[in-house]
VONUTI-394284 format. One record per residue (C-alpha): residue in three letters; x negated, y, z negated. Coordinates in Angstrom, 1 decimal, decimal comma. Each point is the difference from the previous one (the first is absolute). Last residue first. Layout:
  aa      u      v      w
 ALA      X      Y      Z
...
END
This chain:
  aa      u      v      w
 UNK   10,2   -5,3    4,2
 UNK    1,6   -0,9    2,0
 UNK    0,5    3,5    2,0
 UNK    3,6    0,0   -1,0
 UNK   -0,4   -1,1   -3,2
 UNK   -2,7    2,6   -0,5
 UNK    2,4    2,8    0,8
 UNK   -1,9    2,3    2,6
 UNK    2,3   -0,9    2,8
 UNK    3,1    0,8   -2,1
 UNK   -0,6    4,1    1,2
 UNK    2,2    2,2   -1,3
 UNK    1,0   -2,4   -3,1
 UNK   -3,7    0,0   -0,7
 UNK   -0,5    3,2    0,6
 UNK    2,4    1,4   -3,1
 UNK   -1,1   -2,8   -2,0
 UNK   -4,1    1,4    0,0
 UNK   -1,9   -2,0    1,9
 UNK   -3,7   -0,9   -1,5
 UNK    1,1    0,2   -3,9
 UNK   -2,5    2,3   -2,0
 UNK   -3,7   -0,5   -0,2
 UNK   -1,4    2,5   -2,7
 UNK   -3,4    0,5    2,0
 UNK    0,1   -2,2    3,3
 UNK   -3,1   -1,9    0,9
 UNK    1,9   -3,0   -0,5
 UNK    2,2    1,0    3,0
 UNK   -2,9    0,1    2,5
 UNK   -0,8   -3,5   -0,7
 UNK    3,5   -1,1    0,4
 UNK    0,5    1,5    3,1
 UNK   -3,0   -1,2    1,5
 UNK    1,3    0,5    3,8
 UNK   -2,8    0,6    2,9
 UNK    2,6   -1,8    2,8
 UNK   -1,2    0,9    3,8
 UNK   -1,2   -3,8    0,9
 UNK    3,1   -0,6   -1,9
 UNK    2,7    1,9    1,9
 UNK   -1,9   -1,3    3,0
 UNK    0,4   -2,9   -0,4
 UNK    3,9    0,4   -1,1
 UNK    0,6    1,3    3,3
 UNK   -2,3   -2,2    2,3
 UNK    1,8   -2,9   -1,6
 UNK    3,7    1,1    0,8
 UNK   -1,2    0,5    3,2
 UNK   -1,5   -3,4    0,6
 UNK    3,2   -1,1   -1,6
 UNK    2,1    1,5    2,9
 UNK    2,2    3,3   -0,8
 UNK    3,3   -0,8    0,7
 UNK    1,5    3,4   -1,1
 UNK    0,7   -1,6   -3,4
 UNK   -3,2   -0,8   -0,9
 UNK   -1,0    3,5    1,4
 UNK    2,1    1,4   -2,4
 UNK   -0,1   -2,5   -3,0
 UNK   -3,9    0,2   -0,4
 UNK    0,3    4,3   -1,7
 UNK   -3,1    0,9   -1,6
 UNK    0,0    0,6   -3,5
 UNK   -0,5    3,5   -2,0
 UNK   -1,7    1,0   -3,2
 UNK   -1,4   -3,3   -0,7
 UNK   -0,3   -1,4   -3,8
 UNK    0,9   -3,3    0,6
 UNK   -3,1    0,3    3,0
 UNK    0,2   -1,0    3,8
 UNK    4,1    0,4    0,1
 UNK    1,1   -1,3    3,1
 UNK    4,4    0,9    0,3
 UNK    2,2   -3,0    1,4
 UNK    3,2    0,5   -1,5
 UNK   -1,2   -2,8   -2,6
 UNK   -3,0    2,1   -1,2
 UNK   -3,4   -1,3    2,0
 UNK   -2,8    0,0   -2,6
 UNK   -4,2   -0,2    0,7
 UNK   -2,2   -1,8   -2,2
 UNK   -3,9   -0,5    0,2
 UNK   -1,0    1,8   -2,6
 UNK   -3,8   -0,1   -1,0
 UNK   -1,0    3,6   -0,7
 UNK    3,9    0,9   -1,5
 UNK   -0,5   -2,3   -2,9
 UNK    1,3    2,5   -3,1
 UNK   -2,0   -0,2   -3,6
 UNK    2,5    1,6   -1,9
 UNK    3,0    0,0    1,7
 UNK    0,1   -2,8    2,7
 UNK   -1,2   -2,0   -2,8
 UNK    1,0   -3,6    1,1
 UNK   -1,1   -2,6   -2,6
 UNK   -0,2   -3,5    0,7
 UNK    0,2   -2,9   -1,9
 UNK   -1,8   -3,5   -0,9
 UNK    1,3   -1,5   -3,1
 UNK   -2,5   -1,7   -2,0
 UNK    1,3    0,9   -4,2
 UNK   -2,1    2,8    0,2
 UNK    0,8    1,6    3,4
 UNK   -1,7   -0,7    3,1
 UNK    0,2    3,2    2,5
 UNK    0,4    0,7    3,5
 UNK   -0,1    3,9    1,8
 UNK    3,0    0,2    1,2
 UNK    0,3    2,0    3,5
 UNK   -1,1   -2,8    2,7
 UNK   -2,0    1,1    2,7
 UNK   -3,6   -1,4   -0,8
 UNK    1,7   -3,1   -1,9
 UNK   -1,3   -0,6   -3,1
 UNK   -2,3   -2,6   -2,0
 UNK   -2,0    1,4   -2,8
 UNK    2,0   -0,4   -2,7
 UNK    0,6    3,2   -2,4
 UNK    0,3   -1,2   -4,3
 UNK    3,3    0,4   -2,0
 UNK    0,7    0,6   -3,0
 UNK    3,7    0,4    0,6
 UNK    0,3    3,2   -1,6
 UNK   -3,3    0,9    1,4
 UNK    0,6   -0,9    3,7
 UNK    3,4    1,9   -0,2
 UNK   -1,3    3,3   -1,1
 UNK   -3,3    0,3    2,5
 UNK    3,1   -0,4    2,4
 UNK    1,6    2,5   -1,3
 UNK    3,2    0,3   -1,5
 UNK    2,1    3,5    1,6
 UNK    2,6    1,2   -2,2
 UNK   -1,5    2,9   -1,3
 UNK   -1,0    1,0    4,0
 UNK    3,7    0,0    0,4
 UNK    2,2   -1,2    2,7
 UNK    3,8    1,1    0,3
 UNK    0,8    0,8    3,3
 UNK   -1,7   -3,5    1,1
 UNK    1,5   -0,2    2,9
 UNK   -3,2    1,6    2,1
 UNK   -3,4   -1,1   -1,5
 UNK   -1,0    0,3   -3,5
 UNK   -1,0   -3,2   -0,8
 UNK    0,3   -2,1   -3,2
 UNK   -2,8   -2,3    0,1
 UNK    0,6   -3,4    1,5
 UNK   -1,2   -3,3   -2,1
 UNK   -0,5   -2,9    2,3
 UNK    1,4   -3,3   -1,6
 UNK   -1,0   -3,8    2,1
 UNK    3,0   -2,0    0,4
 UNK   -0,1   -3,7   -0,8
 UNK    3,2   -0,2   -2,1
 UNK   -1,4   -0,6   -3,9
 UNK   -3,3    2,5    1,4
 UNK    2,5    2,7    1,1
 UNK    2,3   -0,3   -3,6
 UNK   -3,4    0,2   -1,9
 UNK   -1,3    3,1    1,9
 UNK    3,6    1,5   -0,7
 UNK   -0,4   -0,5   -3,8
 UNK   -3,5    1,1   -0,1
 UNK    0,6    3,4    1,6
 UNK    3,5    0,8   -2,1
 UNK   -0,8    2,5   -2,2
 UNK   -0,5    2,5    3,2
 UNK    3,8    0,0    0,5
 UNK    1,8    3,0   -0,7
 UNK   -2,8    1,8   -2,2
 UNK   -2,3    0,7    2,5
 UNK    1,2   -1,3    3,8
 UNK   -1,4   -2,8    1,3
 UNK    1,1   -1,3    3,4
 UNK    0,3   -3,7    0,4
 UNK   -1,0   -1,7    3,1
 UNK    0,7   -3,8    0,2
 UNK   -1,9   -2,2    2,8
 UNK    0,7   -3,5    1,3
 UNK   -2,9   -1,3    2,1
 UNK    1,4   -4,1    1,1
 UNK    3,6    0,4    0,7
 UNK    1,1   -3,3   -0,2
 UNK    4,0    0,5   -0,6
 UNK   -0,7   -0,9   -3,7
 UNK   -2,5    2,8   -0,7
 UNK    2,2    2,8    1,8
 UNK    3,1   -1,3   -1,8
 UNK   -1,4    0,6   -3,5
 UNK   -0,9    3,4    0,9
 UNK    3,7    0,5    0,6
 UNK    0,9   -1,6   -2,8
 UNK   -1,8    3,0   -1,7
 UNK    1,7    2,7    2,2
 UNK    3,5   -2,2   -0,7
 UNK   -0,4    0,6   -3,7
 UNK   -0,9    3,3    0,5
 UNK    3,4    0,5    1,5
 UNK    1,7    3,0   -2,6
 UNK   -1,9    2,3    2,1
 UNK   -0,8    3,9   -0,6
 UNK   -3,7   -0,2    0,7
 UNK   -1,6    1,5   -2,6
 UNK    2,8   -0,1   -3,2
 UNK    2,0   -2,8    1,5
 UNK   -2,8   -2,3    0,3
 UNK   -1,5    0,7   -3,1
 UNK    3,1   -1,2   -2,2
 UNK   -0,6   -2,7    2,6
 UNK   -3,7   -0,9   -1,2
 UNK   -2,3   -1,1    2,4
 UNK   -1,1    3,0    1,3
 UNK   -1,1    1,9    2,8
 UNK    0,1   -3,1    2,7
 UNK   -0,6    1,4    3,5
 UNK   -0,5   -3,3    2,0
 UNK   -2,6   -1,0    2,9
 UNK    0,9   -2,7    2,5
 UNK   -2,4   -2,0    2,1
 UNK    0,5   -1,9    3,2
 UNK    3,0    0,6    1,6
 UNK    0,3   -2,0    3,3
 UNK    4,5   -0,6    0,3
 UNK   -0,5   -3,0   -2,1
 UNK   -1,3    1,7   -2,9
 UNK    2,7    2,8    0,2
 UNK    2,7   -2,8   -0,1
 UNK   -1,6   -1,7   -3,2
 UNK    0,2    3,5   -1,7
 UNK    3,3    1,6    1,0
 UNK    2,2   -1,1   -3,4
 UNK   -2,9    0,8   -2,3
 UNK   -1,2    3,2    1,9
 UNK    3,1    2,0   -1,0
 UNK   -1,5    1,9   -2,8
 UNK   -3,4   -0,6    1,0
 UNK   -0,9    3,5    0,1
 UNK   -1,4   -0,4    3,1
 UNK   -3,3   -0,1    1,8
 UNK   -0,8   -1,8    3,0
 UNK   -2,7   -2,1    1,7
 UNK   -0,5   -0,9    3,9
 UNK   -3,3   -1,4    1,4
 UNK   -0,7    1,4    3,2
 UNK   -3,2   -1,5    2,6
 UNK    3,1   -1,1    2,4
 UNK    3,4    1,9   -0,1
 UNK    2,3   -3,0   -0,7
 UNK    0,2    0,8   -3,7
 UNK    1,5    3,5    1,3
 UNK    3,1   -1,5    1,3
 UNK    0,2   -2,4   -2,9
 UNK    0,1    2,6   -2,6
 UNK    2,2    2,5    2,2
 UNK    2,6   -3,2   -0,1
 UNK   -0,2   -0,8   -3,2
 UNK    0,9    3,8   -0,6
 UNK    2,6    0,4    1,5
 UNK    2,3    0,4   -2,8
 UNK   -1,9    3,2   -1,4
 UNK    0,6    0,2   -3,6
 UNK   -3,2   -1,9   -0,2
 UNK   -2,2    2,4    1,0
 UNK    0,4    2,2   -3,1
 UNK   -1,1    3,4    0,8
 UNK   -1,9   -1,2    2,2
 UNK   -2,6   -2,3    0,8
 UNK   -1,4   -2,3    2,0
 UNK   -3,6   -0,7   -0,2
 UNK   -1,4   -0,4    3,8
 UNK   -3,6   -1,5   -0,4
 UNK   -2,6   -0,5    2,6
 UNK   -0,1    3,5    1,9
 UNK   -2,3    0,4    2,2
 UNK    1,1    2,0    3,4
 UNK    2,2   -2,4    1,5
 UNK    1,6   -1,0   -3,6
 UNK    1,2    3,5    0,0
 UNK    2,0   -0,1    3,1
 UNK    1,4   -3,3   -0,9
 UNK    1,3    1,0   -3,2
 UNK    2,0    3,4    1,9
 UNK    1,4   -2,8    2,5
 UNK    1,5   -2,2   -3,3
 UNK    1,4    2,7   -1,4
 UNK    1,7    1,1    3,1
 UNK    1,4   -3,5    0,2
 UNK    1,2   -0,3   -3,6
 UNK    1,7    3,6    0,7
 UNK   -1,8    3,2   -1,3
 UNK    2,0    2,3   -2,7
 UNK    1,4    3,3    2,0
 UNK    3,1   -1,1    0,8
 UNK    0,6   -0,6   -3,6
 UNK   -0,8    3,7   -1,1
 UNK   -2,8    0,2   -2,3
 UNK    1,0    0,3   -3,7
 UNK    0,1    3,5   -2,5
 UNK    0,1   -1,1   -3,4
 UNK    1,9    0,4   -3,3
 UNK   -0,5   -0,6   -3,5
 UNK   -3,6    0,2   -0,1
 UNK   -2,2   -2,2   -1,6
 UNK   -1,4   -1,7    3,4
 UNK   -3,5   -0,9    0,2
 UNK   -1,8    0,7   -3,8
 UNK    3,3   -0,7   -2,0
 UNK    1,4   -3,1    2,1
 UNK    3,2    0,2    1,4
 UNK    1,3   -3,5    1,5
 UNK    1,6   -1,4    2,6
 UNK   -2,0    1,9    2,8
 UNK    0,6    2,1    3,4
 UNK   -3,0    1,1    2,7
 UNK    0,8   -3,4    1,6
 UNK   -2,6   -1,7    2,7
 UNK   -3,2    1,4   -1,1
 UNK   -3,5   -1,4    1,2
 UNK   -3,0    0,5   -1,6
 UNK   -2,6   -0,9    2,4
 UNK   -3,1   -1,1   -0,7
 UNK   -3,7   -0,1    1,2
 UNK   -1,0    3,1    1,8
 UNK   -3,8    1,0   -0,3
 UNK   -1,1    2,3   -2,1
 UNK   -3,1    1,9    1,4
 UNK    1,1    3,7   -1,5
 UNK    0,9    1,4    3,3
 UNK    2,1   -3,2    0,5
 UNK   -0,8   -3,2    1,0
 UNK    0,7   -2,6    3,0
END
């Protein structure tokens, strides 16, 4: 099954909390926020049925995300219920603050890879980007990952100039001491980030020089980094949804935790699964929705918003707190 554009559908991002722990400058560096009502957020069940639906028409990955998954306390059990989908391999992304604790549970329960958002290792750091006084427990949580068995550990670290571009080579060095391979994220201007700047934006072209760094050949078609082997032999990635976006070969599609398909992070509008999922729609049904939501998607949001003279914030506040669906931690992003 493809789109208008021939991408097929690969992954599903799927969101089970719109709320986080932390506050990090290019997601959520407002004071305040605007949170999807609780009756609204998908049960373990419902989460499980939307999963299946997908998985009938291609999809071979289900990343959950959130927000911050793990302040959900279900969520072993939405781990394992979607493990037992067959062809679907199950990976999250968290903050890692309160993976530690959780880690050896989630293993058993059928996850199979884990990608952290590490920013810095410093705490003064910490507090400044992310608000946290737990990077201590962010790092142990990386830790945990390696010991519990997971065998593709992954930390993403946004650069932003001047806040924490010095530290490249330190974070590559802390991934290749713990078995986790570093991909680099460009600053994005997408929804939630009320306060992006094209100043602040490093670029990929950027990051490969300061860490003198040469391109490898091997990639996967859909996968966003493009990968990397530094000087001292670390292999990265670099994701540079800003300058050099990868809209032709993405394969993602994002369900929000209320049950909302986005077919692009930088979408307009969604289409609403939590309706007919909750007027007992079968999961043929569900599956003839969201195919057809794809075989009509022609999103390349990313690519159009690089052709944007003087590029300003996507969402301005004011929308933002109108409409929480275009947050980026709602969409998980």
């Amino acid at each position: 099954m493809k789109d208008l554009r021939g991408r097929p559908l690969g992954t599903l991002r799927l969101s089970v909390t719109d709320r986080c722990n932390l506050r990090c400058a290019y997601c959520m560096p407002e004071d305040e926020y605007a949170w999807l009502p609780d009756a609204s957020i998908l049960s373990a069940e419902e989460l499980e049925r939307v999963a299946r639906a997908f998985a009938s028409v291609g999809v071979r990955e289900v990343r959950i995300t959130g927000g911050e998954p793990l302040l959900r306390a279900d969520l072993a059990d939405v781990v394992a219920r979607v493990a037992a989908i067959d062809g679907v391999e199950v990976a999250l992304t968290t903050n890692g603050v309160l993976f530690a604790s959780r880690a050896a549970e989630l293993r058993r329960a059928g996850l199979a890879r884990v990608t952290f958002s590490v920013d810095t290792l410093r705490p003064e750091r910490a507090r400044e980007l992310s608000r946290t006084t737990r990077l201590a427990d962010v790092l142990e949580g990386v830790r945990a990952a390696r010991a519990a068995g997971f065998p593709r550990t992954k930390i993403n670290t946004v650069v932003m100039r001047g806040r924490n571009d010095d530290e490249l080579a330190e974070v590559l060095a802390f991934g290749r001491e713990h078995g986790a391979e570093v991909r680099f994220i460009e600053y994005m201007d997408v929804g939630g980030a009320t306060r992006w700047s094209a100043r602040d934006v490093v670029s990929r072209t950027e990051i490969v020089e300061a860490l003198g760094a040469t391109a490898l050949d091997e990639a996967d078609g859909a996968a966003p980094a493009a990968r990397f082997r530094a000087r001292g032999g670390e292999t990265f990635g670099v994701i540079a949804s800003t300058t050099a976006p990868f809209c032709a070969r993405c394969d993602r599609a994002r369900v929000t935790a209320d049950g909302v398909l986005f077919t692009c992070l930088y979408a307009e509008r969604g289409l609403d699964l939590r309706a007919p999922l909750r007027a007992g729609a079968t999961e043929a049904e569900l599956a003839a929705v969201v195919e057809g939501a794809w075989r009509a998607r022609d999103d390349r949001g990313a690519e159009l918003r690089a052709t944007v003279a003087d590029r300003q914030p996507l969402v301005p506040l004011s929308r933002l707190r109108a409409d929480p669906h275009r947050e980026m931690h709602t969409r998980g992003g």
